[in-house]
C-alpha positions as CSV (number, residue, x, y, z in Angstrom):
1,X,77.8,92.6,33.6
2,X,79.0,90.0,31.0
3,X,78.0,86.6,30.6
4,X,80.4,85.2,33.1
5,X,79.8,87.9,35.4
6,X,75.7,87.4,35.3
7,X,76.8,83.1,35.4
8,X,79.2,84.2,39.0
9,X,77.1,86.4,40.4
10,X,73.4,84.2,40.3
11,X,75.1,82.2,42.7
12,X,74.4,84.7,45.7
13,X,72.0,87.0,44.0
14,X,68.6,85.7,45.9
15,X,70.7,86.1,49.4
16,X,72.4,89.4,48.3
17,X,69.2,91.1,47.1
18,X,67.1,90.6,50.5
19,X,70.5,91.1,52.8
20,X,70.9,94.8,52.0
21,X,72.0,96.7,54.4
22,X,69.4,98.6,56.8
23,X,69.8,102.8,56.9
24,X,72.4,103.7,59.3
25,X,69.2,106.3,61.0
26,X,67.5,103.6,62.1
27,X,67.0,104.2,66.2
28,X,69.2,102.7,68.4
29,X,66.4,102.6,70.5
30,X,64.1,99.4,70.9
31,X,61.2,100.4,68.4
32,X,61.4,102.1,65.4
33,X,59.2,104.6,64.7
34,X,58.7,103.4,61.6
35,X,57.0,100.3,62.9
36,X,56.1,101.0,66.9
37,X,52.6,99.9,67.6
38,X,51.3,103.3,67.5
39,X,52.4,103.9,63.9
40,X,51.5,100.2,62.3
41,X,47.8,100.0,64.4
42,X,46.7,102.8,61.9
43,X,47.4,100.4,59.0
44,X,45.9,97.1,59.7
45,X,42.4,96.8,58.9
46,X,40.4,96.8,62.2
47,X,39.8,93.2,61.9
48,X,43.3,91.8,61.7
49,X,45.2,91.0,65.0
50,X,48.7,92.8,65.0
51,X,51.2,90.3,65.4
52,X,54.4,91.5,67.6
53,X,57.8,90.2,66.1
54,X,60.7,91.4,68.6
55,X,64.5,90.8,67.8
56,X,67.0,90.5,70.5
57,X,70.4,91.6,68.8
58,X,74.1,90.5,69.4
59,X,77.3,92.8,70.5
60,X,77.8,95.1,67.3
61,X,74.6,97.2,67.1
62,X,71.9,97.5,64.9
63,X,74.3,98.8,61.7
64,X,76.8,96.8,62.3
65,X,77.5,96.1,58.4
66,X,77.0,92.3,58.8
67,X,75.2,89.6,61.4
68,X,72.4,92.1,63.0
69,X,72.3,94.7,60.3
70,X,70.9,92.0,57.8
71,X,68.7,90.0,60.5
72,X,66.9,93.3,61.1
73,X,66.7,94.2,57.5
74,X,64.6,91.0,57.5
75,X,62.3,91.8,60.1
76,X,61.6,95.5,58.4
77,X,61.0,93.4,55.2
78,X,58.7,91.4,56.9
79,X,56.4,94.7,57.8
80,X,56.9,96.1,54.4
81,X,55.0,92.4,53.4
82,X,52.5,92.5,55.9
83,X,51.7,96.0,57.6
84,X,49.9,93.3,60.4
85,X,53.4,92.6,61.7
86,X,55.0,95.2,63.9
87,X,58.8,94.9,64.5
88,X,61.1,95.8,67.2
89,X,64.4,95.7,68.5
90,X,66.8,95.9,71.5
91,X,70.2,95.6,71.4
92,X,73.1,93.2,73.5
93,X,75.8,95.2,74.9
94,X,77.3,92.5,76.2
95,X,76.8,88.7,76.6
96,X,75.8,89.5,80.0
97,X,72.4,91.2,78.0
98,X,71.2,88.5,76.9
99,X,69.1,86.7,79.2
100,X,68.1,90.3,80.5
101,X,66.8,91.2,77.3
102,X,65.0,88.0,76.1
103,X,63.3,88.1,79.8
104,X,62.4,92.1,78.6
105,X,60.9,90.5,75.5
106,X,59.1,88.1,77.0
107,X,57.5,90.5,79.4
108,X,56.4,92.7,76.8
109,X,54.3,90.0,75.3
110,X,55.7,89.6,71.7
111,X,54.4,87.0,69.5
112,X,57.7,85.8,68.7
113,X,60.8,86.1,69.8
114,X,64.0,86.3,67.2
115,X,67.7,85.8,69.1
116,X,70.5,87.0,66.4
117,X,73.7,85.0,67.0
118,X,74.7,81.4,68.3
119,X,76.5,83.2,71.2
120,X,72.8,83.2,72.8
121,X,72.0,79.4,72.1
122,X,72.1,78.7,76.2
123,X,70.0,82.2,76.9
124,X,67.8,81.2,74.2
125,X,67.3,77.2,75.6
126,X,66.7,78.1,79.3
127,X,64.5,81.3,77.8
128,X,62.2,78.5,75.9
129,X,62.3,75.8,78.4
130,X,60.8,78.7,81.1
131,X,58.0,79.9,79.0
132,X,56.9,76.6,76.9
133,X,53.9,79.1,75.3
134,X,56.8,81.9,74.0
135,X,57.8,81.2,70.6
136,X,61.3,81.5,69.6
137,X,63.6,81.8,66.8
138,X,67.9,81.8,66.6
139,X,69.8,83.1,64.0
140,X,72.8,80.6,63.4
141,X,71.8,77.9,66.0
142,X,70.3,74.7,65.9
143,X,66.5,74.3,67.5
144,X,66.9,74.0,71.1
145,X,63.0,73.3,72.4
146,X,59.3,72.7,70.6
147,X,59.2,76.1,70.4
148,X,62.4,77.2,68.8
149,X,62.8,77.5,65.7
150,X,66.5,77.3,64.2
151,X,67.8,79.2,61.3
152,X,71.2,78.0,60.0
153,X,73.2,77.9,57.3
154,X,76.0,75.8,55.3
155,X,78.2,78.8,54.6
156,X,81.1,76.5,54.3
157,X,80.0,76.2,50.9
158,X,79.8,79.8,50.3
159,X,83.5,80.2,51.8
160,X,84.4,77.4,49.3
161,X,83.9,79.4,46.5
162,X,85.7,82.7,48.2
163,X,88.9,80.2,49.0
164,X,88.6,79.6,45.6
165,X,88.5,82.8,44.1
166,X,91.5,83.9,46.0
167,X,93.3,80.9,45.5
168,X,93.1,82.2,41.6
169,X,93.4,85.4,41.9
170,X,96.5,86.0,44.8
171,X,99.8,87.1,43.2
172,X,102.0,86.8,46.4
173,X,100.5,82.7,46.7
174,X,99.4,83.3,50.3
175,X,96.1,84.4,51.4
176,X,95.1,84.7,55.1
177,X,91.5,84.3,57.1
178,X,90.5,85.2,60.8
179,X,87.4,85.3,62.4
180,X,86.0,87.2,65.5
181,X,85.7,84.6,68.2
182,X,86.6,81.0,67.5
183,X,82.9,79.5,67.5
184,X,80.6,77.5,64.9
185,X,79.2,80.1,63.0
186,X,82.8,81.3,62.2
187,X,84.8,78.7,61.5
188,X,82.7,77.0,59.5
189,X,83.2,80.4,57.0
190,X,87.1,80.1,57.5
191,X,86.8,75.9,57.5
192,X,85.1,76.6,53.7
193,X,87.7,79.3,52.6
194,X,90.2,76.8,53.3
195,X,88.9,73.9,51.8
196,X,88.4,76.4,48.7
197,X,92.2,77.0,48.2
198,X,93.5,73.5,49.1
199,X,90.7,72.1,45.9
200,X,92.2,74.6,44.0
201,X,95.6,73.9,44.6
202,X,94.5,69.9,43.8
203,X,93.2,70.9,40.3
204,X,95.6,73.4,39.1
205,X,98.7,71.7,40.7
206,X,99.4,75.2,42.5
207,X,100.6,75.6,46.3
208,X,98.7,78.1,47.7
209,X,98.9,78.8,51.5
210,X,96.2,80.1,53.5
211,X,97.7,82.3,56.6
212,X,95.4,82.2,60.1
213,X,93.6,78.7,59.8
214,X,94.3,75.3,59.6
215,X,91.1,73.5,59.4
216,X,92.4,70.3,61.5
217,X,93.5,72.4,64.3
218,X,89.9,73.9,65.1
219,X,91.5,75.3,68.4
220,X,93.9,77.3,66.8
221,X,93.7,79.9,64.3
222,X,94.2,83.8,64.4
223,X,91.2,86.0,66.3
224,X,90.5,89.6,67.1
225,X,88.5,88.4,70.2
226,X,85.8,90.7,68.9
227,X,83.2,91.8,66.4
228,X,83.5,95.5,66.4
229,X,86.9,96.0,67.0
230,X,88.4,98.1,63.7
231,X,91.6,98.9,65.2
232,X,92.4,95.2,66.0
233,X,90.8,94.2,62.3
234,X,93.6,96.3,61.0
235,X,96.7,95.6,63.0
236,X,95.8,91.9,62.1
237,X,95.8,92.6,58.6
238,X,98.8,94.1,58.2
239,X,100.4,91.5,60.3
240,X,99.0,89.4,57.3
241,X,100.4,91.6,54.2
242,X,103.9,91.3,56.0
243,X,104.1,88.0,55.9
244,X,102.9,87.8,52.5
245,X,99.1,87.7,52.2
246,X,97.4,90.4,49.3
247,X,93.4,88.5,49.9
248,X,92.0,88.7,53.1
249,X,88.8,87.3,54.6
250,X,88.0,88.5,57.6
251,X,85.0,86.3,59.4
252,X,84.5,89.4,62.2
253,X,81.8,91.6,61.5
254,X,82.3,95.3,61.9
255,X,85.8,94.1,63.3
256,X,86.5,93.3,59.7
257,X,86.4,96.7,58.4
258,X,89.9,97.2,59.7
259,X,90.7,94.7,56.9
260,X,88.9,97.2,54.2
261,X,91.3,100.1,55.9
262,X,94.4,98.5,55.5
263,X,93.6,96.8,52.4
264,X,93.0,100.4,50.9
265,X,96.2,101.3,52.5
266,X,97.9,98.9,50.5
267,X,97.3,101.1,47.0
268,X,95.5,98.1,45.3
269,X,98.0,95.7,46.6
270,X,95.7,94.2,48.9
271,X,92.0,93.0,48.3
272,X,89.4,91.5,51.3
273,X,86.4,89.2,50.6
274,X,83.5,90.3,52.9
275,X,81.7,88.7,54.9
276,X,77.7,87.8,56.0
277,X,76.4,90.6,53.1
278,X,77.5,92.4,49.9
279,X,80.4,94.7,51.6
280,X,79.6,97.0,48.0
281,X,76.1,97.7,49.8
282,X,76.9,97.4,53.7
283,X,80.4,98.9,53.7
284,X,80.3,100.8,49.9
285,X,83.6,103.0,51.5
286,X,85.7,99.8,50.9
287,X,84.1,98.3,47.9
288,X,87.3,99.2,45.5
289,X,89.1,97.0,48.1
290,X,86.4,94.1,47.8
291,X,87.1,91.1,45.4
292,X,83.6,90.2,46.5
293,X,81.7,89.0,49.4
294,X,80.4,85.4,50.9
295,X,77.0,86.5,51.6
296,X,74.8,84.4,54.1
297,X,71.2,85.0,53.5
298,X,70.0,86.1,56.7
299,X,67.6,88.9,55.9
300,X,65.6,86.6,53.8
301,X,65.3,83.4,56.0
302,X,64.0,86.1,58.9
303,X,61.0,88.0,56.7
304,X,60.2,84.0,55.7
305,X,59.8,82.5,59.3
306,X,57.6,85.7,60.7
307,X,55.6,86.0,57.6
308,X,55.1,83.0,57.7
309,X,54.9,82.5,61.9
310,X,52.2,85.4,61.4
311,X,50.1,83.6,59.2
312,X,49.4,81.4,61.9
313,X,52.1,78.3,61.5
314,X,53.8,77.6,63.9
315,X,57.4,76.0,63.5
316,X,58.9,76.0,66.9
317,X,60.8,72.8,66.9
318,X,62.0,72.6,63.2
319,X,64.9,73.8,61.4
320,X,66.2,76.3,58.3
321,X,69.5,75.3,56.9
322,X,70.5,78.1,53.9
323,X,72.7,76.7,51.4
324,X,73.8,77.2,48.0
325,X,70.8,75.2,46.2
326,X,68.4,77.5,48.0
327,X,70.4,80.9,48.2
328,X,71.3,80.7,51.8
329,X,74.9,81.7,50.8
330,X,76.7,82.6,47.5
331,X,79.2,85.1,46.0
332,X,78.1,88.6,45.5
333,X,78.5,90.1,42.4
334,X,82.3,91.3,41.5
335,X,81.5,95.0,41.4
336,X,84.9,97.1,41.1
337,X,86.7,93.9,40.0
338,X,84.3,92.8,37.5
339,X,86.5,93.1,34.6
340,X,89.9,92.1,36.8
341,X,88.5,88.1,37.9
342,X,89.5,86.4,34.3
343,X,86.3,85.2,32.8
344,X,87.7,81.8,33.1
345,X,88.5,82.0,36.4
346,X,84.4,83.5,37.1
347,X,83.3,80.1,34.7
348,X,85.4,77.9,37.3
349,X,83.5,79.6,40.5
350,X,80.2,79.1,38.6
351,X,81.3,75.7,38.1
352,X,82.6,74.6,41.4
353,X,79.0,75.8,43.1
354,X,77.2,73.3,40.8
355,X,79.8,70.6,41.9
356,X,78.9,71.3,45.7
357,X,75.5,71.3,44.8
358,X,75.5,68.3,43.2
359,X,77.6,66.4,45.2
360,X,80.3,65.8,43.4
361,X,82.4,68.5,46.0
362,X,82.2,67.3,49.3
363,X,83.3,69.7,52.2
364,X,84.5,68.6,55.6
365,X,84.1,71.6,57.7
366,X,83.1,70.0,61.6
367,X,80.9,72.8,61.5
368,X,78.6,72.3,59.1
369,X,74.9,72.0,59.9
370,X,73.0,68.6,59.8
């Protein structure tokens, strides 16, 4: 990469480098061999007391290029740290699996708990308040109990830059955003993208518009009503490029890859801005379609709070919010379009992350974490 490039892409690089995607053979079953207690017991030293760390998924599945893929990544990096911590998984089918399969957990007698998804923030709270001795972790949800421990993240500010980027890099003058369901954890990626082109337009005197979001009509917007819907993730999309949008950024996990199809589609017309992790790495069939990604450091704040909760510290009660100071979220590297961003353009990202940072950007998004 050159200067500018290695300048752009430190931004994200902590949150991109522990985000990688998880092997597509890992069991859709609740263990992994890799880590069931049979297979870790053998490693420990005798003395050490195996600590049980066992994720309850969202809808999507365990490789589902974004949310759950990277929150399991970080519990498999968290037994690659300490052999002492065995990992496991089960997966939602449905919102309707949650409180099943957090009672399943419970029953099983983990040491902790890990709910992936803000969807499960109810589940989660009435989970807690019914076993005060369970400790509990949610991925993109506030702490709900003294034993809950809440793992959230600003990626407004990550979506800034991405709103940015496309606001300097669209031809056509119209990019376009939707998300998966209209909640919290979503909007506050399209509330950022937003905010990104509008402070773009302000500086450079430009009018770009952003199709599928207006961030003071938070009940409004455009939504597939789904995380794993391709087919919908596509017609959407080319909705999009014919009313004018070439730079999409779909906020819908594996409902987003529809995006990558019909961006690819396009013959280079079209570009999409991933979401959650580096699409290059998670979804490397689309990277010649992606300008980059806004990655959301999820696989590292999960190895952190059960390394750390297996040490013996307890932190039910307190709260993680990932940001752009401490690599929460970022911009991944450029990859394919390394050398078609202008390096001005890559100095002006690089610039407008120290602004948020410092202060001297301030974002509006409801959404944000406090």
């Amino acid at each position: 990469m050159n200067k500018q490039l290695r300048a752009a892409a430190v931004i994200g690089v902590a949150a991109l480098a522990l985000a990688a995607c998880g092997s597509k053979s890992t069991p859709a079953a609740s263990t992994s061999p890799s880590t069931s207690p049979s297979t870790a017991s053998s490693s420990p030293s005798a003395s050490a007391a195996a600590f049980n760390a066992c994720m309850v998924l969202d809808t999507g599945g365990v490789d589902d290029r974004s949310f759950n893929q990277s929150s399991w990544q970080g519990m498999t990096d968290a037994h690659t740290a300490n052999a002492n911590i065995n990992v496991s998984y089960v997966a939602s089918n449905s919102q309707n699996d949650y409180t099943p399969n957090l009672t399943a957990e419970q029953s099983k007698g983990c040491s902790t708990i890990i709910a992936v998804g803000g969807l499960m923030g109810d589940a989660v709270k009435a989970a807690a308040a019914a076993n005060a001795t369970q400790q509990y972790a949610e991925v993109d949800a506030a702490s709900s109990g003294p034993n809950v421990y809440g793992i959230q993240f600003n990626t407004a500010q990550g979506g800034f830059l991405g709103g940015y980027l496309a606001a300097g890099m669209t031809k056509t003058g119209k990019v376009a955003t939707y998300g998966g369901l209209n909640i919290p954890p979503v909007t506050i990626y399209m509330d950022g993208f937003a905010e990104g082109v509008l402070y773009y337009n302000k500086v450079k005197g430009t009018h770009v518009k952003v199709l599928g979001w207006d961030e003071s009509n938070q009940k409004g917007g455009t939504f597939a009503q789904s995380f794993t819907d391709q087919g919908k993730g596509r017609s959407i999309t080319q909705s999009f490029i014919s009313a004018g949008a070439d730079i999409i950024f779909p906020v819908a996990g594996g409902t987003g890859l529809g995006s990558g199809a019909a961006a690819q589609a396009s013959g280079g017309k079209v570009s999409v801005i991933w979401v959650d992790t580096d699409g290059c790495i998670s979804a490397p069939q689309y990277c010649s379609v992606f300008l980059t990604s806004v990655v959301k450091g999820l696989a590292s704040a999960v190895t952190k709070y059960v390394t750390t909760a297996a040490g013996g510290t307890a932190l039910g009660g307190q709260n993680f919010i990932g940001t752009l100071s401490n690599s929460g979220t970022g911009l991944a590297p450029y990859h394919d379009f390394a050398s078609k961003v202008p390096a001005a353009l890559q100095s002006e990202v690089t610039q407008v992350a120290a602004d948020i940072t410092s202060g001297k950007i301030t974002l509006t998004s409801p959404s944000q974490p406090k």
